[in-house]
C-alpha positions as CSV (number, residue, x, y, z in Angstrom):
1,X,-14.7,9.1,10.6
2,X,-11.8,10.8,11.9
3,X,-9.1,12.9,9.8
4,X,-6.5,10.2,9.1
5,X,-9.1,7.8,7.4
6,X,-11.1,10.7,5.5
7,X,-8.5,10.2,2.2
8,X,-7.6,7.2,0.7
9,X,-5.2,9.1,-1.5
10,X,-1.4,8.9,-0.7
11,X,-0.5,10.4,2.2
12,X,2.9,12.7,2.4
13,X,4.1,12.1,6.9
14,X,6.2,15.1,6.7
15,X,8.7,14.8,9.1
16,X,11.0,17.0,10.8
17,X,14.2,14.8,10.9
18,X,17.9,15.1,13.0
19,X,20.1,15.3,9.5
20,X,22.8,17.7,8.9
21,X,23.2,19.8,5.0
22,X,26.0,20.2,3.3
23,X,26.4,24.1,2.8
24,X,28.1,26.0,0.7
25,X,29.7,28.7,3.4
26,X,33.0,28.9,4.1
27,X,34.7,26.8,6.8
28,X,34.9,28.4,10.4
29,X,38.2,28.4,12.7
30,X,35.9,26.5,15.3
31,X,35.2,23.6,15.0
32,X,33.2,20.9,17.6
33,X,35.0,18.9,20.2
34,X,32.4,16.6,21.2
35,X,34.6,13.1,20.9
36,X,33.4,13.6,17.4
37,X,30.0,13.3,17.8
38,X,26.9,15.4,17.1
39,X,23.4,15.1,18.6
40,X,21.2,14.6,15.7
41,X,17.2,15.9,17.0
42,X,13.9,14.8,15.3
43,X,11.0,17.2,15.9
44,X,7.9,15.8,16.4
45,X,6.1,14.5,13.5
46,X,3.9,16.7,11.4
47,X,1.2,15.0,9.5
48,X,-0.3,16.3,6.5
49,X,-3.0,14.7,3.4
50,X,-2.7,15.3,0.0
51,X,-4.9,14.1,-3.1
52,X,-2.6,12.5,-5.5
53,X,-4.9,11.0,-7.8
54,X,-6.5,13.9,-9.2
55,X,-9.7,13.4,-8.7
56,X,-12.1,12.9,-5.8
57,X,-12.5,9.2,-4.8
58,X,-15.5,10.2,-2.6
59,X,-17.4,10.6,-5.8
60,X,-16.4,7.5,-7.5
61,X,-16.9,5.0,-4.6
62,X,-20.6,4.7,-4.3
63,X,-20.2,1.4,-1.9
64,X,-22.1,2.3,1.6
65,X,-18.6,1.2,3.6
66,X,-19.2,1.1,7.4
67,X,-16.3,2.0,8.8
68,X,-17.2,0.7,12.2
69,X,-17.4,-2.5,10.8
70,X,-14.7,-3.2,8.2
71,X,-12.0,-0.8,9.4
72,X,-11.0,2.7,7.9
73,X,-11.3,3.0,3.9
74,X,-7.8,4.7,4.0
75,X,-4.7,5.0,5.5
76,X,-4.4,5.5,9.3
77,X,-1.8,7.3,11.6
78,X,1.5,4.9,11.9
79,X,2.3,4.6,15.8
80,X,6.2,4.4,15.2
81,X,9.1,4.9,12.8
82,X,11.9,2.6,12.5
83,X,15.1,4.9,11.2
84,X,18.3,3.4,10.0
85,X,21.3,5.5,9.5
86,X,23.9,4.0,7.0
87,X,27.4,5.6,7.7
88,X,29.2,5.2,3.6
89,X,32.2,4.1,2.9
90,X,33.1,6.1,-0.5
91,X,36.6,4.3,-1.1
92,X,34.1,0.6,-1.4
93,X,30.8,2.3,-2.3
94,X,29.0,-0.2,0.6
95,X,27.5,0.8,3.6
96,X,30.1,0.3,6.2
97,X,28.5,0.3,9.3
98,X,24.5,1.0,10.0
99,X,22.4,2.7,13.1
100,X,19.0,2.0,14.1
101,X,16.4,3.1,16.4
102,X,12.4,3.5,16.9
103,X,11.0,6.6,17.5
104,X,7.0,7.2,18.4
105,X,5.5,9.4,16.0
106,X,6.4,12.2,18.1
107,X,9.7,12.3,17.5
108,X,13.5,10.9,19.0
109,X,16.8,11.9,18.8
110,X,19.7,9.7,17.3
111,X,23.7,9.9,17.4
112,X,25.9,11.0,14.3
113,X,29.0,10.6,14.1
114,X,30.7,14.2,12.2
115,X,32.5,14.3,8.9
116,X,30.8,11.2,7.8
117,X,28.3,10.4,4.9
118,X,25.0,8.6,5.8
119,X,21.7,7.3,3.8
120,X,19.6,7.3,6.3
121,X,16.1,5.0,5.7
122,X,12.7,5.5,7.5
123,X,9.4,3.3,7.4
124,X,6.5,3.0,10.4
125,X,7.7,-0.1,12.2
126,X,3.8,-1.4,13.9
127,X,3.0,-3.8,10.7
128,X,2.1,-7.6,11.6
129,X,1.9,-9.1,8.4
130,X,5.2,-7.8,6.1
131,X,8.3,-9.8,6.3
132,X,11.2,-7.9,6.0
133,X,14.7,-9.1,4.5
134,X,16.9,-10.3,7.9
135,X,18.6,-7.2,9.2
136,X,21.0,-9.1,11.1
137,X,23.4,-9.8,7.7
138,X,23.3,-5.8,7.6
139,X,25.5,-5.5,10.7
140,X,28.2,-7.3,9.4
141,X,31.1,-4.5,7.9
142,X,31.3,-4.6,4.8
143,X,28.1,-5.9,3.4
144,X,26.3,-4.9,0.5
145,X,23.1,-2.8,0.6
146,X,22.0,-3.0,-2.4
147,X,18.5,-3.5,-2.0
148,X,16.2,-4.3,1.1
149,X,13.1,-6.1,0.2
150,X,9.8,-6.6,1.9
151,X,7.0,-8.7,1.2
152,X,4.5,-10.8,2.7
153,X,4.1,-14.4,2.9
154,X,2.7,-16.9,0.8
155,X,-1.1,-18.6,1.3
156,X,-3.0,-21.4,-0.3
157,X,-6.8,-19.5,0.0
158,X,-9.0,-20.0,-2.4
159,X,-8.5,-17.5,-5.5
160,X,-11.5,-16.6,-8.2
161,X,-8.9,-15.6,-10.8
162,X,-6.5,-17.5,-13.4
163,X,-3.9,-19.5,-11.2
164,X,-0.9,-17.4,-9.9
165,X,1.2,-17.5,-6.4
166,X,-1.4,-16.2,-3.6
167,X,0.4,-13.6,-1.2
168,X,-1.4,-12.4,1.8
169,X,-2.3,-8.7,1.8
170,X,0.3,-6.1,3.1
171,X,-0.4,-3.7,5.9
172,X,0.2,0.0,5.2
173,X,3.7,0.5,4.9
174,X,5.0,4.2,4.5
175,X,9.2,5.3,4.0
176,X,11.8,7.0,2.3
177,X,15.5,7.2,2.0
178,X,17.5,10.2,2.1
179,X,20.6,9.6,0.7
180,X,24.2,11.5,1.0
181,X,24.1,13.2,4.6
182,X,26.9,14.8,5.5
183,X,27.4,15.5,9.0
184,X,29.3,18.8,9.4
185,X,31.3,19.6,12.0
186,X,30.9,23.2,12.0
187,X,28.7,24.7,15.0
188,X,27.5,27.5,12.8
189,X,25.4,24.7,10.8
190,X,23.3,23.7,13.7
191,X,21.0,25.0,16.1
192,X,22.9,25.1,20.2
193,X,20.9,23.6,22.7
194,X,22.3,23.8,26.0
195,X,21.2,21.3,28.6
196,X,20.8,21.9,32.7
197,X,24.1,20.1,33.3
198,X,25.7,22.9,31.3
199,X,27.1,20.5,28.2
200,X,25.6,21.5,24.8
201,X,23.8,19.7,22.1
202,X,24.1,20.5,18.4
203,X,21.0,20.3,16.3
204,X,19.9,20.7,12.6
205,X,16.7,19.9,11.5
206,X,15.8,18.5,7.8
207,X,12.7,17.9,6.3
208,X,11.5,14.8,4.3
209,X,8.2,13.1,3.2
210,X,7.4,9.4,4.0
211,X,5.5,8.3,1.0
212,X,3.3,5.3,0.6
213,X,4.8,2.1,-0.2
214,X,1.5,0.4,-0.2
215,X,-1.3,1.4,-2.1
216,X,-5.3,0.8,-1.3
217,X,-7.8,0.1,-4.5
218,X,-11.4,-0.6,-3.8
219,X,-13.0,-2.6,-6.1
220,X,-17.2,-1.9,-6.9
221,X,-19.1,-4.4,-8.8
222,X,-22.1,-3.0,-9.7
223,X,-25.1,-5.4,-10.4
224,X,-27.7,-4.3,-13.1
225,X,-30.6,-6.4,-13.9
226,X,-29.9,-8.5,-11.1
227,X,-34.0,-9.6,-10.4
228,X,-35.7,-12.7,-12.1
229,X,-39.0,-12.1,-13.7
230,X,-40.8,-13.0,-10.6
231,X,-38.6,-10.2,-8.4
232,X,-36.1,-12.8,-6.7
233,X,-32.4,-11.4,-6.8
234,X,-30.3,-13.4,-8.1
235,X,-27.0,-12.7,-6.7
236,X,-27.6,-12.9,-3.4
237,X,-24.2,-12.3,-1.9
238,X,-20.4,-13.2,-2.6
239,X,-17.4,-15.2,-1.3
240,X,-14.3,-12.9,-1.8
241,X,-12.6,-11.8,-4.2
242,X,-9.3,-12.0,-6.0
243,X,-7.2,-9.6,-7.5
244,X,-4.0,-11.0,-9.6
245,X,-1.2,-9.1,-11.5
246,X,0.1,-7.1,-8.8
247,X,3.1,-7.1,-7.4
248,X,4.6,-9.3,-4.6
249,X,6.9,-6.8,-2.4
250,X,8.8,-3.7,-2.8
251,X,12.3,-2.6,-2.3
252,X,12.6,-0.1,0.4
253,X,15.9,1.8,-1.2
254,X,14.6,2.5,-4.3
255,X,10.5,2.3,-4.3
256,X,10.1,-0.2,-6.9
257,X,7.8,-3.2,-7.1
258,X,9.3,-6.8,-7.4
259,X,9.0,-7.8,-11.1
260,X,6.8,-11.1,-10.8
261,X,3.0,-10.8,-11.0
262,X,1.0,-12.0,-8.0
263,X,-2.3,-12.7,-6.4
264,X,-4.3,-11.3,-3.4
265,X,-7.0,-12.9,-2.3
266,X,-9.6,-10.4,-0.1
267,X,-11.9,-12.7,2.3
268,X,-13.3,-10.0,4.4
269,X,-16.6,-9.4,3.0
270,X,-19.0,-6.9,3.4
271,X,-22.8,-7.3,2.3
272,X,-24.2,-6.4,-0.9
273,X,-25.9,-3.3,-1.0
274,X,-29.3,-3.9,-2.7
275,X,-31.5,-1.1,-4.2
276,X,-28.6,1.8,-3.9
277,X,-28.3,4.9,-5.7
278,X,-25.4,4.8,-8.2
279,X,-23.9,6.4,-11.2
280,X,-22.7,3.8,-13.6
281,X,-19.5,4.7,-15.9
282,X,-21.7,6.2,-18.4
283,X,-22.9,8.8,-15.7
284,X,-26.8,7.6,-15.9
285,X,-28.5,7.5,-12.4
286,X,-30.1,5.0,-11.3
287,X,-30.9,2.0,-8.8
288,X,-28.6,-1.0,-8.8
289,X,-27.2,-3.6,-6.0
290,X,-23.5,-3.0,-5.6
291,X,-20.8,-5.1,-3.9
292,X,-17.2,-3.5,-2.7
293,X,-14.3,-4.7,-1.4
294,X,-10.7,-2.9,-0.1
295,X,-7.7,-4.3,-1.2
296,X,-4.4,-2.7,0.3
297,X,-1.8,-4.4,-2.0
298,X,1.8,-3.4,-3.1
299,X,0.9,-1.7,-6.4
300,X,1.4,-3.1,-10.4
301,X,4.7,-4.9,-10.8
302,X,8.2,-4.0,-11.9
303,X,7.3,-0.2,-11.2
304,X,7.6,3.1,-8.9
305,X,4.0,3.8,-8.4
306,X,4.9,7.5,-7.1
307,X,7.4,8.2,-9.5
308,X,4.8,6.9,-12.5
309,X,2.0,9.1,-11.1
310,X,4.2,12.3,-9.9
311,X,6.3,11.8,-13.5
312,X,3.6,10.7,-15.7
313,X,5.2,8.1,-16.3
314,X,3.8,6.0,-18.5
315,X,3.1,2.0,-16.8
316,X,4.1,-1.1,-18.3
317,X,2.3,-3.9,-18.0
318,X,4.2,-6.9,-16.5
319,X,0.5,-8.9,-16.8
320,X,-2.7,-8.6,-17.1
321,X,-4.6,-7.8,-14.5
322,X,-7.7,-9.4,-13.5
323,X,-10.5,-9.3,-10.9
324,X,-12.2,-12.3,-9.5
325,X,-15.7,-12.3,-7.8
326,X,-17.0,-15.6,-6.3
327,X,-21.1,-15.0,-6.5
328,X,-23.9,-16.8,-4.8
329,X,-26.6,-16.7,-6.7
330,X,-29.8,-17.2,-4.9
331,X,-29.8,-21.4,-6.0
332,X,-27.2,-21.9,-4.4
333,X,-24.2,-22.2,-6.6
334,X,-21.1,-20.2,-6.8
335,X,-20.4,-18.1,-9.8
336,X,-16.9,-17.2,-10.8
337,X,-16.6,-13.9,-12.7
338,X,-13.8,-12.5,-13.9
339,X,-12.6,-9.2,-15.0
340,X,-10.4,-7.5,-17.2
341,X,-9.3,-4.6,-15.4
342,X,-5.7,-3.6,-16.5
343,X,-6.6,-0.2,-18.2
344,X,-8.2,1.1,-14.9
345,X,-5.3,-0.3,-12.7
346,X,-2.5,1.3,-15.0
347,X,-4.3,4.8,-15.0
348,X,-4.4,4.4,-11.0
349,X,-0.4,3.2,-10.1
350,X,-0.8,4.5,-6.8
351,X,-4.4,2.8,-5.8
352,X,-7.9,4.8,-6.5
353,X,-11.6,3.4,-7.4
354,X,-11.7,0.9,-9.9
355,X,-15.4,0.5,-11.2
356,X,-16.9,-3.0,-12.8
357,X,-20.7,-2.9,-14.4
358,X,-22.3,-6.3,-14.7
359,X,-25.8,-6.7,-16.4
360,X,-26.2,-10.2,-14.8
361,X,-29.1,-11.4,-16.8
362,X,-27.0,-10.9,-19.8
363,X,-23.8,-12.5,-18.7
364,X,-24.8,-15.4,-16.3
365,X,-26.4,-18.1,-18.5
366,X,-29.7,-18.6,-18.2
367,X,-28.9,-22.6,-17.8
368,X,-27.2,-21.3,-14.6
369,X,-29.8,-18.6,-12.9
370,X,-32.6,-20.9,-13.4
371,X,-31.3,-24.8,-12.3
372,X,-32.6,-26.2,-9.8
373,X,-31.3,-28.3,-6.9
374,X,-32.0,-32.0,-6.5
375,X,-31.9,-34.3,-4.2
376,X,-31.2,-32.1,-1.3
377,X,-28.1,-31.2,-2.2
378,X,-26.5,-27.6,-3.8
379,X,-23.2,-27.9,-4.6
380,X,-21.1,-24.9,-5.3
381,X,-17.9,-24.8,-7.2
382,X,-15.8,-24.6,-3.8
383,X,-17.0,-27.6,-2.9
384,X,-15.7,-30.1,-5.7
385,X,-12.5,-31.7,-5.4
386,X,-11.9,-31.2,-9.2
387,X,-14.1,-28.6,-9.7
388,X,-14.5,-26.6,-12.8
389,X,-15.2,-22.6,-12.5
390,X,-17.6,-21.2,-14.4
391,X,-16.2,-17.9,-15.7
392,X,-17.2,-14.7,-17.2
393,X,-14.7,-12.0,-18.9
394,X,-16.6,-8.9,-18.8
């Protein structure tokens, strides 16, 4: 497992950006004649991990997660950084005029223009499935920036959770904004570079920190009891699962969640894990199957994740929050369970472990573990026109 993937908590990109301070030193008499312009230099990007959560999620997920099968349990290196640069207009209080470019994670360098105000917005730019709000009514003079939204599309899979709008799971987005730049035009604020064909570049360096804007929960369902008398197992598997009450998108200005409650569906499933050591919430040992699942989603709705965990903020609840679990049991038929799991998901805003026990001789009716196909045929819920979900609330 390389470095990048070894934490799923947030991850802080620190990056050395092109921005100029305001200072509080006097003015000099000379001041920079470069057609008004200032050569504004990004260093190369310096990544560092930091555990946000408290706690160390390595201990808490106990599912065997093979990496070189289901892709990284946490967040990976971004390949690129789209930056915007929105020169202010203080008299309207809009964003006048905007500037954008990609940079590799290694770094670029963008033009300023001097004695102007910019916000300047950064977020990695190699995502496939987010749908950004249309940039092109941002180049018009005069428009209005007050929010730019992101989200991903909607999908009509199948959910194992109370009916809400399905949205397709986000890729990892990181960003920030850092608002109020001034661009000085005093040389004495910048670092000189001077290039071979003797003209001279002025630089000044500013650090920020591109924080998470999606956050990863992996979801354990731990099966106790899960043997009839005569040793079979009687979930033998799963179909997916389906996570609801989260959020639909973000707005990148401001890092809050959009308000209405959502659902992601997870198909990618990995195998159950039969006869594994585990630690139920209790903290007994012993020997249980256990399913788990990864679920990169935009957080809880109406809410600044970061800000709630770095704050303490307490979290509102928009919804409940449930989990969904189709299960095959071993005649055939699909079992929905669902999952109360809002208490765990508001003391993890950010993503983390969330941890579901299920003693299956206790909650599956016996009616269902023990009937018997006839005729040939084994129906499963899924495949009923009208069908009607058996479901559990643990």
């Amino acid at each position: 497992m390389n470095r990048f993937t070894r934490h799923i908590a947030p991850m802080l990109f620190v990056v050395l950006l092109l921005t100029s301070l305001i200072t509080g030193c006097q003015r000099k008499p000379l001041y920079l004649v470069q057609h008004g312009n200032v050569s504004i230099a990004t260093a190369e990007f310096d990544l560092r991990l930091e555990m946000l959560w408290g706690m160390d999620w390595q201990t808490q997920w106990q599912y065997p997660w093979d990496e070189a099968k289901y892709g990284p349990i946490g967040y990976t290196e971004p390949t690129g950084v789209h930056v915007i640069a929105y020169q202010l207009d203080d008299a309207m209080e809009r964003f006048r005029w905007h500037y954008d470019r990609h940079v590799s994670n290694k770094g670029g360098r963008v033009q300023l223009t001097t004695k102007e105000y910019y916000d300047m917005l950064l977020y990695n730019d190699d995502t496939e499935w987010i749908h950004f709000t249309d940039r092109e009514e941002h180049r018009q003079n005069n428009s209005d920036f007050a929010t730019f939204n992101v989200t991903t599309r909607t999908n009509s899979r199948a959910k194992y959770t109370r009916s809400q709008v399905g949205y397709n799971e986000p890729d990892q987005l990181f960003g920030t904004l850092i608002d109020d730049i001034y661009i000085s035009d005093d040389p004495e604020d910048y670092i000189i570079e001077r290039n071979e064909d003797g003209s001279v570049t002025y630089v000044c360096k500013m650090e920020a920190s591109l924080q998470p804007y999606t956050y990863i929960y992996l979801y354990q369902v731990i099966l106790k009891n899960n043997r009839t008398d005569k040793g079979d197992t009687i979930v033998t598997s799963y179909s997916g699962i389906t996570a609801n009450g989260l959020a639909a998108g973000v707005d990148l200005f401001t890092g809050q969640t959009h308000d209405t409650p959502v659902s992601l569906t997870q198909d990618l499933v990995a195998p159950m894990a039969l006869e594994h050591a585990v630690t139920l919430p209790d903290g007994t040992d012993t020997v249980a199957d256990i399913i788990g699942a990864r679920v990169q989603t935009w957080g809880l709705p109406g809410i600044v994740p970061m800000r709630a965990l770095t704050r303490g903020e307490e979290v509102m609840v928009k919804d409940s929050t449930y989990l969904g679990i189709g299960l095959r049991l071993h005649n055939g038929i699909t079992y929905v369970m669902q999952s109360n799991v809002t208490e765990q998901m508001q003391q993890h805003p950010t993503g983390g472990v969330i941890t579901i026990l299920l003693d299956v001789t206790k909650e599956i009716p016996d009616s269902i573990i023990n009937h018997k196909p006839t005729g040939g045929f084994s129906p499963t819920v899924s495949q009923w026109e009208n069908d009607e979900n058996v479901e559990i609330e643990i």
